[in-house]
N, C-alpha and C positions, 0 to 999 in steps of 0.2 A: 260433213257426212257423219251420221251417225252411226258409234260401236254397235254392229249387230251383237253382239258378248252382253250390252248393258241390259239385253231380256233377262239375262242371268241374275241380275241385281236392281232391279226396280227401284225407283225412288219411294215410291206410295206403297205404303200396306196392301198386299193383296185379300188377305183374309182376316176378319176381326174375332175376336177370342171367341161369339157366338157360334161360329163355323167349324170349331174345332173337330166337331162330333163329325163330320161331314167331311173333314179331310182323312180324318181316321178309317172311315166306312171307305174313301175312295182310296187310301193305301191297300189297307185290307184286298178290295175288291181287284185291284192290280195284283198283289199280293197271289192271289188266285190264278190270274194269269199267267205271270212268270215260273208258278210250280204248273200249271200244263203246258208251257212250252220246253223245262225243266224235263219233264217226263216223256215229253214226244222227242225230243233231240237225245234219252238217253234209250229208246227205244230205235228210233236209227243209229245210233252208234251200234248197238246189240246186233241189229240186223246185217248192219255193215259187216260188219265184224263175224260172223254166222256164216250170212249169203255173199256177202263181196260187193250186192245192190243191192238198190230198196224201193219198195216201188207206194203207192201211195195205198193200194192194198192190203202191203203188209201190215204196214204200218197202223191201220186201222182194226186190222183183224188179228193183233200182235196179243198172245197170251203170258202173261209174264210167270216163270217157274219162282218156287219159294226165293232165289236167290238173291233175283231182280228185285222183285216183290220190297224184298229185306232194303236193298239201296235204295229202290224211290223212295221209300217212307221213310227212311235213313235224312235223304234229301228234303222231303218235303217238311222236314221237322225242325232243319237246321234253318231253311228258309224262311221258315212261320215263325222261329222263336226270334229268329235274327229280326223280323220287322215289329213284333211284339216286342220286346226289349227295346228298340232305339223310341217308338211310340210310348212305350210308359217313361225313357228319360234313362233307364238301367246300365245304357250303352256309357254313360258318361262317368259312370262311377269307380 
């Protein structure tokens, strides 16, 4: 029976140096998704925290005051520079 683990560690190259560009765009592009789920999970905690509940309402129609404002971009900055750095290689130095 085969280690379902060994998806983790391929034998064969998945991607050759031509594709780099391409994994980069699809980090990135994840990258993207992780700061809005990043910002909808920090806008129901807000609400939680507010109202007690959350309803999928609020949540969409949720105005954030200068405070918040300050922490996403806080977040979204630390998120973006952290996958920027490990892509240029920076993380290792």
């Amino acid at each position: 029976m085969k280690d379902p683990r060994d998806f983790n560690t391929p034998d064969t190259q998945i991607l050759g140096p031509e594709h780099v560009d391409n994994l980069a765009r699809a980090v990135l592009s994840l990258t993207r998704e992780v700061a809005v789920l990043t910002d909808r999970v920090m806008v129901i905690e807000t609400l939680l925290e507010r109202e007690g509940v959350v309803t999928i309402e609020a949540i969409d129609t949720f105005e954030p005051d200068a405070a918040f404002q300050k922490r996403i971009d806080a977040a979204m900055a630390t998120i973006t520079a952290g996958v920027i750095t490990a892509l240029q290689g920076a993380d290792r130095d």
